[in-house]
Backbone bond lengths (Angstrom), bond angles and torsions (degrees), N, CA, C in turn:
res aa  C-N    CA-C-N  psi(-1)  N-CA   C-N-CA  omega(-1)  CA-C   N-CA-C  phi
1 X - - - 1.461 - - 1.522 110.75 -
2 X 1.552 110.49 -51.84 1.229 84.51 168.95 1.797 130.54 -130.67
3 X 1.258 124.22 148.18 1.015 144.49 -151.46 1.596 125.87 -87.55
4 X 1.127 122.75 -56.80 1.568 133.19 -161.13 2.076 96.12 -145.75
5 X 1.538 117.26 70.34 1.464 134.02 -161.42 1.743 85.21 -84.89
6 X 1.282 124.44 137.22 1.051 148.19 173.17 1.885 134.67 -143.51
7 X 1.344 108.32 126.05 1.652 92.65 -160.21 2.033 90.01 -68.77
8 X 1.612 109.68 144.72 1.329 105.50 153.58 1.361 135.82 -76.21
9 X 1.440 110.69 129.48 1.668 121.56 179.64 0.679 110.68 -113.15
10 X 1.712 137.64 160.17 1.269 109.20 133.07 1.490 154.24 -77.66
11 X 1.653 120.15 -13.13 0.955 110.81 130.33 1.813 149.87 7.12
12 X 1.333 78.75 -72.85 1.851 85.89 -179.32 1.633 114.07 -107.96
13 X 1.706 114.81 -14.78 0.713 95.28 175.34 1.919 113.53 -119.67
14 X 1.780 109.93 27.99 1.131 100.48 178.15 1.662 132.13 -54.25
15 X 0.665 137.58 34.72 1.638 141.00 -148.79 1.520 110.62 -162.22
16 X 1.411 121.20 -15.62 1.056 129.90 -128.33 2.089 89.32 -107.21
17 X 1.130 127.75 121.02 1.416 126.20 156.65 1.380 92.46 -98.20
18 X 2.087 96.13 165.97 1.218 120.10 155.06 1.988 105.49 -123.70
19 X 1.290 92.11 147.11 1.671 107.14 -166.51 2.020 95.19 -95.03
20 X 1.253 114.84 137.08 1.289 109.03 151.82 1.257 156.12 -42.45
21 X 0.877 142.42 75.65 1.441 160.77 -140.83 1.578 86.37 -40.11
22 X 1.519 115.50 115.55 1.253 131.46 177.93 1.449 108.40 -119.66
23 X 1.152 128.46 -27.53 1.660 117.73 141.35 1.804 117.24 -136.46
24 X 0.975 91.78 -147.41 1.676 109.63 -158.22 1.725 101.90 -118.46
25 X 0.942 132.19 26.49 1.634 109.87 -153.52 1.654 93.09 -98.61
26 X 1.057 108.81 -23.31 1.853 132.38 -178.11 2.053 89.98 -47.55
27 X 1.203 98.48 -50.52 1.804 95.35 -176.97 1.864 115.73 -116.96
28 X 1.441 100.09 46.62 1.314 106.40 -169.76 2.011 101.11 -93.80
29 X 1.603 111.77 -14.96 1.168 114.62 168.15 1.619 119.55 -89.79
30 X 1.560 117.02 11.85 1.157 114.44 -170.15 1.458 115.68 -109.73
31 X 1.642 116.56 112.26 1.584 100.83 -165.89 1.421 115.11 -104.42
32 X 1.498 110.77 23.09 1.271 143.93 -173.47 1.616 125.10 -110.11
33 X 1.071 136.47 167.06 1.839 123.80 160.56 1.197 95.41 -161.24
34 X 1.139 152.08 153.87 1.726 153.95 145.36 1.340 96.27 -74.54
35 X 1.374 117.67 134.41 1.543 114.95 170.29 1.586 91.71 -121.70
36 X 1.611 118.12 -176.70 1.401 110.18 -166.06 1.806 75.83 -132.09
37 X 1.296 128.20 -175.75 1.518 136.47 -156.57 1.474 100.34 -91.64
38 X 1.308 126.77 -19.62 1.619 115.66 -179.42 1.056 92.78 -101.29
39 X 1.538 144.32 13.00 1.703 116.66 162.43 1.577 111.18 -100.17
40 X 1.502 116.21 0.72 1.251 122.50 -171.31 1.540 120.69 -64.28
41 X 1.542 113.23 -24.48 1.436 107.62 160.75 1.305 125.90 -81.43
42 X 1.309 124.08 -27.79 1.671 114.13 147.03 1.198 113.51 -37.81
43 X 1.858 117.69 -78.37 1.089 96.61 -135.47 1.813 95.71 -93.92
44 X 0.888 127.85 40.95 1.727 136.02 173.51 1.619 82.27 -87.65
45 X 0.726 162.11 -101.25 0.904 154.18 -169.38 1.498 145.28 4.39
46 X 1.529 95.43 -42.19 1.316 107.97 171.03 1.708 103.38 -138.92
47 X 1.070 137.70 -31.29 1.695 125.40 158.37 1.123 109.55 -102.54
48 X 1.880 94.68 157.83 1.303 90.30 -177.65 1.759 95.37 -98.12
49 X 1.643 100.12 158.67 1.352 115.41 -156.96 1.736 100.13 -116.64
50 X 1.583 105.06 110.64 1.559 122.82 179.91 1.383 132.60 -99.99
51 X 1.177 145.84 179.10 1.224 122.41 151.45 1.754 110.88 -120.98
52 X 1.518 87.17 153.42 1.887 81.94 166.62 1.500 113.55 -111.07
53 X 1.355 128.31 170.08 1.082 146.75 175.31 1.691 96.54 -83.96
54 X 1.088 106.03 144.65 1.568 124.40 174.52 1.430 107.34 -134.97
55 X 1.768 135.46 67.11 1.091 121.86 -179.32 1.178 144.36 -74.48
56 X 1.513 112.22 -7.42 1.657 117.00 178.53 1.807 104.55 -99.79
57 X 1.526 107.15 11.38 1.506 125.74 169.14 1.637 102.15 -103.83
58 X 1.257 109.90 -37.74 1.895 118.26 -155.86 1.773 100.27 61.89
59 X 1.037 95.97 33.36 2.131 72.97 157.44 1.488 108.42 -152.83
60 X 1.384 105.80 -173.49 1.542 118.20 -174.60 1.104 115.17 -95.11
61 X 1.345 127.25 129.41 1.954 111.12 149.51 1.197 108.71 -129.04
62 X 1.547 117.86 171.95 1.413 140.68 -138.95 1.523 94.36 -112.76
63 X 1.228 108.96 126.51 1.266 115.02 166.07 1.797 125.32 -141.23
64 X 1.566 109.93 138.62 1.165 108.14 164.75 1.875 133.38 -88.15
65 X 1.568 98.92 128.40 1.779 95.63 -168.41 1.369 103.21 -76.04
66 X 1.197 118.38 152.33 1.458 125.02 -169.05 1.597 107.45 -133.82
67 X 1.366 86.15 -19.55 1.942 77.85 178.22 2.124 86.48 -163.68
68 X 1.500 109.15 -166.04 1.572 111.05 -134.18 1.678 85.10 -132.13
69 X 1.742 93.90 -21.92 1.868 84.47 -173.78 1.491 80.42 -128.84
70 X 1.628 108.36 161.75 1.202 127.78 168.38 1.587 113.98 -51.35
71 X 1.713 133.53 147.03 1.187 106.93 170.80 1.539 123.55 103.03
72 X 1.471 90.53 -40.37 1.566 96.91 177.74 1.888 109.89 -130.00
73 X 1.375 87.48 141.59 1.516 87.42 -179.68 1.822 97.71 -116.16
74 X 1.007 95.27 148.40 1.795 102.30 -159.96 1.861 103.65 -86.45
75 X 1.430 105.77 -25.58 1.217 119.72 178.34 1.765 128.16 -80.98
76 X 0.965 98.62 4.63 1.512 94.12 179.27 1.649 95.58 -138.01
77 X 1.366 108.68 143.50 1.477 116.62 -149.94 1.604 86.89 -123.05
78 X 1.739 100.03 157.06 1.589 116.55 -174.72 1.743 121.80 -32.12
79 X 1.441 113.48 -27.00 1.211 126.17 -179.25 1.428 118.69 -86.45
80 X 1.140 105.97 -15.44 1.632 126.59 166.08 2.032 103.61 95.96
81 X 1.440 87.16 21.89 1.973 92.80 175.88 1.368 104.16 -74.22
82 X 1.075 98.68 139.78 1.805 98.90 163.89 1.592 126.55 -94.57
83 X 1.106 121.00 123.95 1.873 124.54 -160.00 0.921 113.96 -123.51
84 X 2.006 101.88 78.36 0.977 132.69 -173.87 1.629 123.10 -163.72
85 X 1.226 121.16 134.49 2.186 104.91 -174.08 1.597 88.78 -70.73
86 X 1.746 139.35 -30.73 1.059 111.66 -153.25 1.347 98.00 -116.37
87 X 1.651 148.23 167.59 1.534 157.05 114.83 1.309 108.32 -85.81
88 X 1.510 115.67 134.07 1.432 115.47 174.99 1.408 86.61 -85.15
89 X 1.476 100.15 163.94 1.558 154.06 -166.40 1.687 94.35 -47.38
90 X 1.172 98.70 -57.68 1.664 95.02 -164.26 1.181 129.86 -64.98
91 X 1.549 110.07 -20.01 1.333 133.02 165.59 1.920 121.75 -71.13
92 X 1.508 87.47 -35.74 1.673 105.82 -170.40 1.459 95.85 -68.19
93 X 0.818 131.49 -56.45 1.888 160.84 177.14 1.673 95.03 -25.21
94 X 1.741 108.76 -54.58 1.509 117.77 -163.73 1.335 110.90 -40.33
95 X 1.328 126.63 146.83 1.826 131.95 -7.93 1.354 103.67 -98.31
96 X 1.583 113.32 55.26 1.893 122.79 -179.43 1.211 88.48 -112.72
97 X 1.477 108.04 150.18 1.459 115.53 172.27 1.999 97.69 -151.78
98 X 1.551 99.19 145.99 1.126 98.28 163.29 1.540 124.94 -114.27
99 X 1.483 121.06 129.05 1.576 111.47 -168.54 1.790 106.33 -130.58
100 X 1.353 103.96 144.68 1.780 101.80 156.53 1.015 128.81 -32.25
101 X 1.395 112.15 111.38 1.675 108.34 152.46 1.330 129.96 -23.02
102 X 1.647 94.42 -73.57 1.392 119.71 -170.35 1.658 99.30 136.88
103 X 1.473 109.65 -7.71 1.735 112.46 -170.85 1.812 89.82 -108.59
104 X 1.447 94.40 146.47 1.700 109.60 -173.18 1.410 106.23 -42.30
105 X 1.130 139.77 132.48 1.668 131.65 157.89 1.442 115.91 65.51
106 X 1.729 118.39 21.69 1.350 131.33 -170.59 1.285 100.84 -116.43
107 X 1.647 122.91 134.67 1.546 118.50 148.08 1.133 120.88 -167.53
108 X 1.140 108.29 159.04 1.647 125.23 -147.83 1.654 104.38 -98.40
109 X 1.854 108.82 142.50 1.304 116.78 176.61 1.573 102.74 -63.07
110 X 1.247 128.71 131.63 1.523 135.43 173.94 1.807 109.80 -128.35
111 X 1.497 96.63 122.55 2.133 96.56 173.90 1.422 105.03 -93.46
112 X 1.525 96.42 -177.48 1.705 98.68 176.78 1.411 91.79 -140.06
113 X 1.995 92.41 100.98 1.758 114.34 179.60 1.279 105.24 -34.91
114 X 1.577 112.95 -41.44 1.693 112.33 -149.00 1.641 101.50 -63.72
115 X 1.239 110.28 -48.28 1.504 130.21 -178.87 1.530 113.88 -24.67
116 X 1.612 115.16 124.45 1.647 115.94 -176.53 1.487 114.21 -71.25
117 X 1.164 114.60 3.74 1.712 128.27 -160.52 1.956 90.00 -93.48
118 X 1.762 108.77 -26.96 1.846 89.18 -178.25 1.452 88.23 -112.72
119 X 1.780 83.69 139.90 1.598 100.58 176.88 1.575 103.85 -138.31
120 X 1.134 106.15 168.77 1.436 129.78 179.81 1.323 109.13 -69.63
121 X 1.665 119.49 -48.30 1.642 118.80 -158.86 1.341 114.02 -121.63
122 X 1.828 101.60 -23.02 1.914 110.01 175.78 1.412 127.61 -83.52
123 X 1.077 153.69 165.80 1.425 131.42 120.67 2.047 88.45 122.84
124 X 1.390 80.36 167.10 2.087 91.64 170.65 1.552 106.65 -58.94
125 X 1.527 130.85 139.54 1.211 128.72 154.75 1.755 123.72 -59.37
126 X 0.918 134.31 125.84 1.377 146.36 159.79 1.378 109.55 -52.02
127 X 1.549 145.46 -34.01 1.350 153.45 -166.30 1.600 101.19 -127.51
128 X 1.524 125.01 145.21 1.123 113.93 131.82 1.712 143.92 -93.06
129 X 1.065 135.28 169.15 1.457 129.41 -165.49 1.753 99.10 -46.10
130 X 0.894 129.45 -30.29 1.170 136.41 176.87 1.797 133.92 -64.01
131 X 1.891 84.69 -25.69 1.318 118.94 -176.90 1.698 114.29 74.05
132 X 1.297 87.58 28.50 2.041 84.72 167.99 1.224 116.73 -101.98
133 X 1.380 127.51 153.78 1.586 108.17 179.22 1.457 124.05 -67.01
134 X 1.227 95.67 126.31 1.912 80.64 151.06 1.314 162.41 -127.01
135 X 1.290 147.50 -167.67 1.220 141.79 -160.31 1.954 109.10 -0.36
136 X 1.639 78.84 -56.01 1.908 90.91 -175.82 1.281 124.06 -21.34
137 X 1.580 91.04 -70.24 1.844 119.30 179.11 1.295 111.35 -50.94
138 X 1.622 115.06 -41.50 1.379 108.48 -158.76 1.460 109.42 -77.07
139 X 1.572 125.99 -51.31 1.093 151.95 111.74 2.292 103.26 27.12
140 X 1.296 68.42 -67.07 2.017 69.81 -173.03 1.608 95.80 -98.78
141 X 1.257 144.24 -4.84 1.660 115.92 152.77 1.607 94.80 -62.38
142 X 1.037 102.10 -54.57 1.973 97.81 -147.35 1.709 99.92 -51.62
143 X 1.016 105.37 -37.18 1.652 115.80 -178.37 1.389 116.48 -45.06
144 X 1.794 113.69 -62.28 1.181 111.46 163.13 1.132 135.78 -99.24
145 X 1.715 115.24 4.88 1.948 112.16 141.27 1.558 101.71 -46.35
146 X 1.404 123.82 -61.08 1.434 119.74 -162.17 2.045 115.35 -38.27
147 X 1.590 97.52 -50.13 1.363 138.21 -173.32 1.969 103.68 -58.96
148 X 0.837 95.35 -44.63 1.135 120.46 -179.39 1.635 123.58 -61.91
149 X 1.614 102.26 -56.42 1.302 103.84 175.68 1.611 95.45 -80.28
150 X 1.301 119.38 -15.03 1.626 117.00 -173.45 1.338 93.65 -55.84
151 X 1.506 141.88 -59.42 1.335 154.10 -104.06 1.716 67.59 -107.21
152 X 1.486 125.32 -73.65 1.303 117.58 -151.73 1.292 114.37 -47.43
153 X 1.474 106.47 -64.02 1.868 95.43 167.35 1.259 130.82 -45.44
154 X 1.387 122.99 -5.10 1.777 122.93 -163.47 1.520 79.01 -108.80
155 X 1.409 139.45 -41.30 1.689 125.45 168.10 1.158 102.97 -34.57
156 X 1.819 115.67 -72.39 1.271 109.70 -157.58 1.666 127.27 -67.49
157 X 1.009 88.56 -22.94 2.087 99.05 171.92 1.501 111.71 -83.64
158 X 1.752 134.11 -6.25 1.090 145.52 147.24 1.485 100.50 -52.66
159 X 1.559 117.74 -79.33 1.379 128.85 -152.72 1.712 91.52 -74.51
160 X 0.878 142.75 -50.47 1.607 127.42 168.96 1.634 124.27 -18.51
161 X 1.598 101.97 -61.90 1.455 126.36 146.95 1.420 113.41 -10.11
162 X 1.739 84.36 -97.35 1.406 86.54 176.78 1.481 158.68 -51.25
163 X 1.717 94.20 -18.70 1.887 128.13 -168.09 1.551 76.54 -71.69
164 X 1.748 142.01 -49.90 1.488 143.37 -157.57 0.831 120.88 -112.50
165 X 1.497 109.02 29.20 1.797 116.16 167.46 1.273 108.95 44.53
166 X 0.980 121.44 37.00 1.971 126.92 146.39 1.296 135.66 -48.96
167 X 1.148 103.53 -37.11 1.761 120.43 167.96 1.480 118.91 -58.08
168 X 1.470 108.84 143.50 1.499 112.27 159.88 0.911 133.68 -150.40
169 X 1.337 159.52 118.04 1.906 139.40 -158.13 1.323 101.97 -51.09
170 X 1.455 105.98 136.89 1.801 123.26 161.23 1.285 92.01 -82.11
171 X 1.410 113.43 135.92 1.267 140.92 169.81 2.057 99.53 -125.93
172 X 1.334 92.97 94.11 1.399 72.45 173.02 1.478 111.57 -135.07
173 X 1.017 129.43 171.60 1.542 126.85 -176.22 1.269 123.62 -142.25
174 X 1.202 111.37 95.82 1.459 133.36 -174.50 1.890 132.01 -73.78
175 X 0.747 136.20 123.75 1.468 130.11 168.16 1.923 118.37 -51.01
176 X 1.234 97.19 118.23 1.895 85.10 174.86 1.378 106.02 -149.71
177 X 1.147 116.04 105.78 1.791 131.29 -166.01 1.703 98.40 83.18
178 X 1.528 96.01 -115.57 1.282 116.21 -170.42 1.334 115.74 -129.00
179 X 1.385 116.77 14.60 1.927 146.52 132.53 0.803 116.16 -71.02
180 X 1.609 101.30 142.04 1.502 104.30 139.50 1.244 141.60 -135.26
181 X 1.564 111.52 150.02 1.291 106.53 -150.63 1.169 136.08 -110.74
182 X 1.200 157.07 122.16 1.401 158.99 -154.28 2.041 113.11 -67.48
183 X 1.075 120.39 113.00 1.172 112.85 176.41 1.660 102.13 -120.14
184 X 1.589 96.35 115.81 1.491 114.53 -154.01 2.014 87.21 -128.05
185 X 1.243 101.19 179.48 1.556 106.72 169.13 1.591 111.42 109.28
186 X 1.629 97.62 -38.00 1.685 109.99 -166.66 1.023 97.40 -80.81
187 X 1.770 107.52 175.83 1.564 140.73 131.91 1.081 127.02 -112.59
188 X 1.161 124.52 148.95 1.482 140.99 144.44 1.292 135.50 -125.54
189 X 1.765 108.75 -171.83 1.658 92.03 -159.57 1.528 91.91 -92.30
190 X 1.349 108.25 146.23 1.231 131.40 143.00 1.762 118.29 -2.03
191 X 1.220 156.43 -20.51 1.064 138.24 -111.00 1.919 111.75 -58.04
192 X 1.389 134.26 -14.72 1.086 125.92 165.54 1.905 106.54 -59.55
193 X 1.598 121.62 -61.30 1.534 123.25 167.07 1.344 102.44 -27.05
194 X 1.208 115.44 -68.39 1.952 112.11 -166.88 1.337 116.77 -61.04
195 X 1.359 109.99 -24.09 1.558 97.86 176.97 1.814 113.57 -95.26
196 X 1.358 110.03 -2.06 1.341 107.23 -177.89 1.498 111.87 -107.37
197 X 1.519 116.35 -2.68 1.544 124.60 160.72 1.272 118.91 -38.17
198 X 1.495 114.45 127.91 1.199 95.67 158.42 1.273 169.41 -75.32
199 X 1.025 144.20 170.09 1.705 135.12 -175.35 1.482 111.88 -21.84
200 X 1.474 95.83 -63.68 1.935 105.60 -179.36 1.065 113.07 -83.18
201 X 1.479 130.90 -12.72 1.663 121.83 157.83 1.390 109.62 -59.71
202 X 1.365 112.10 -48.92 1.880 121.46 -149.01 1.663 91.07 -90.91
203 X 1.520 122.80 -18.58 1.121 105.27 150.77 1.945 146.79 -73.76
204 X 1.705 83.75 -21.60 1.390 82.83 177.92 1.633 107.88 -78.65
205 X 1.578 107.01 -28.11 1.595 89.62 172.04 1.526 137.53 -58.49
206 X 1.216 86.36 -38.03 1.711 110.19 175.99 2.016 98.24 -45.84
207 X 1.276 112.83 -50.90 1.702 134.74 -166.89 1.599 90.52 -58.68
208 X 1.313 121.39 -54.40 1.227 108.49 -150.24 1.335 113.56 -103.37
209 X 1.616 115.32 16.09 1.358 123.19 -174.74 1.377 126.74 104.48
210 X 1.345 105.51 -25.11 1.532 116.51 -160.59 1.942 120.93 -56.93
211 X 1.166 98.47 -47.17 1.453 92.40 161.49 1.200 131.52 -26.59
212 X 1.076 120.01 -78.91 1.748 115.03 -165.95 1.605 119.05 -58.65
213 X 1.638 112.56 -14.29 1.612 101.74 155.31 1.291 106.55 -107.70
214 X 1.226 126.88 10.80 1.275 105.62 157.06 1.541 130.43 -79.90
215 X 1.322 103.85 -24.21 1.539 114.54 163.43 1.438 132.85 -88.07
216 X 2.000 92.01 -16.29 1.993 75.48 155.40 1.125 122.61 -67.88
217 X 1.589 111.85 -42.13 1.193 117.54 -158.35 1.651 103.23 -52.62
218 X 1.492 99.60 -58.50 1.740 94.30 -163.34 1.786 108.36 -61.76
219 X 1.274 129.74 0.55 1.297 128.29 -165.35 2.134 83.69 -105.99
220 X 1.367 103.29 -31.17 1.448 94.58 -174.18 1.730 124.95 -53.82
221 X 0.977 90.66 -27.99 1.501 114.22 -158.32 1.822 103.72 -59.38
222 X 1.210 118.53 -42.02 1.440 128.03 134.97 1.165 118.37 9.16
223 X 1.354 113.96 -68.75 1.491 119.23 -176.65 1.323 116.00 -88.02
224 X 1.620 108.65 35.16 1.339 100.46 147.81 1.892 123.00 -63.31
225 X 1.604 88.27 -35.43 1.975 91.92 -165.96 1.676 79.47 -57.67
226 X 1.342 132.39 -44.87 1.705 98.51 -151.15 1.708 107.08 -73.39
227 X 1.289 115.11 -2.26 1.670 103.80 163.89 1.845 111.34 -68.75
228 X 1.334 91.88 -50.72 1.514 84.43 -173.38 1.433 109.70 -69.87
229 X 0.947 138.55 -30.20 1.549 128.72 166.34 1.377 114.42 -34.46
230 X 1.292 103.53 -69.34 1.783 122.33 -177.37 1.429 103.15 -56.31
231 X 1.500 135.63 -35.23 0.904 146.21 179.62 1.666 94.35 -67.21
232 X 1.053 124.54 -104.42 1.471 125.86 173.42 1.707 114.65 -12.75
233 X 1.531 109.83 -52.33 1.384 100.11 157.26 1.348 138.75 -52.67
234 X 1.382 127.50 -49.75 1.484 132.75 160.63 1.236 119.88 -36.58
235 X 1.834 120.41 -58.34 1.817 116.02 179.84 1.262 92.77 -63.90
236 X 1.409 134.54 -57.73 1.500 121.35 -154.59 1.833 111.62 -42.00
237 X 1.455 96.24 -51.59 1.713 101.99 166.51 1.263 141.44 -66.52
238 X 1.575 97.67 -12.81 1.759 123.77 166.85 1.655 111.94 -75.57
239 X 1.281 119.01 -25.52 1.285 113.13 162.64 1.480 149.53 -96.10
């Protein structure tokens, strides 16, 4: 998604609008999304919600599947619409990014030049004539401060997970054409582990929030059939 990441200045980027995201085609190769733990009852709903392994990190993050093969995201259609009530966060955010300084617990607003969303003549200005930011900027820190502390709590309810062996490979096996196909790579939770926790385990989860994405997630998983549907829908129209 993104391409040419740059911290914003004004300097380089006095001149610079961003246009309203009028389609999706920017993440039409992505069959993936990171979601963070409070978007999981949205998007349970319509993806199903996995985790990946991150091993040269050792931890988990949460992700929504969007499509069945790499490359393709099942949700955003030839016109670049998205066909769906929800977009996770990380997408909505686009072409904002938040990155390290290099200073403890510091980081800097960063765009992605390459992105068709910044233009020269369309869209809200990033600077005013004056060269102060406006509304825009302010508008998109708070967005991904918000995003941000989202991500930290969705670490720590990852590594919780993991500290109690909650995890397990999805082994699942899907229909696609007139194959079928193995969808391997993931995790999910346990749901036999969660129900055999104990009192003061299943209480501390309850304490720290953890429930309510823990039960989208495992209710998410469901929406595997609506990949393969959409999936089955797409070749049918490919031929």
């Amino acid at each position: 998604m993104f391409q040419q990441v740059v911290p914003v200045n004004k300097e380089r980027h006095a001149g610079k609008k961003i246009k309203d995201i009028a389609d999706f085609k920017f993440a039409s190769k992505f069959h993936i999304a990171y979601v963070t733990m409070h978007e999981f009852a949205r998007a349970a709903s319509i993806f199903p919600i996995v985790f990946l392994e991150d091993k040269e990190k050792d931890e988990f993050r949460p992700v929504a599947l969007m499509g069945l093969n790499a490359g393709e995201n099942l949700f955003v259609d030839a016109d670049g619409k998205w066909q769906a009530s929800y977009v996770p966060a990380i997408i909505r955010r686009y072409p904002f990014a938040l990155t390290p300084s290099g200073q403890d617990g510091q980081y800097v607003v960063c765009l992605d030049e390459a992105s068709s969303l910044v233009s020269d003549t369309e869209g809200a200005a990033l600077f005013d004539e004056k060269g102060e930011p406006t509304q825009v900027i302010e508008n998109v820190k708070r967005y991904l401060a918000e995003l941000q502390q989202m991500d930290t709590l969705t670490h720590s309810f990852c590594k919780f997970l993991a500290a109690n062996n909650m995890f397990t490979p999805l082994n699942m096996r899907v229909r696609d054409n007139d194959k079928v196909k193995n969808v391997s790579g993931c995790y999910v939770v346990n749901e036999e582990r969660l129900n055999n926790l104990s009192d003061e385990r299943f209480l501390e989860i309850k304490n720290k929030s953890y429930l309510a994405p823990l039960y989208a997630h495992l209710i998410s998983l469901a929406q595997t059939e609506r990949l393969v549907k959409l999936q089955d829908e797409k070749t049918a129209a490919a031929k």
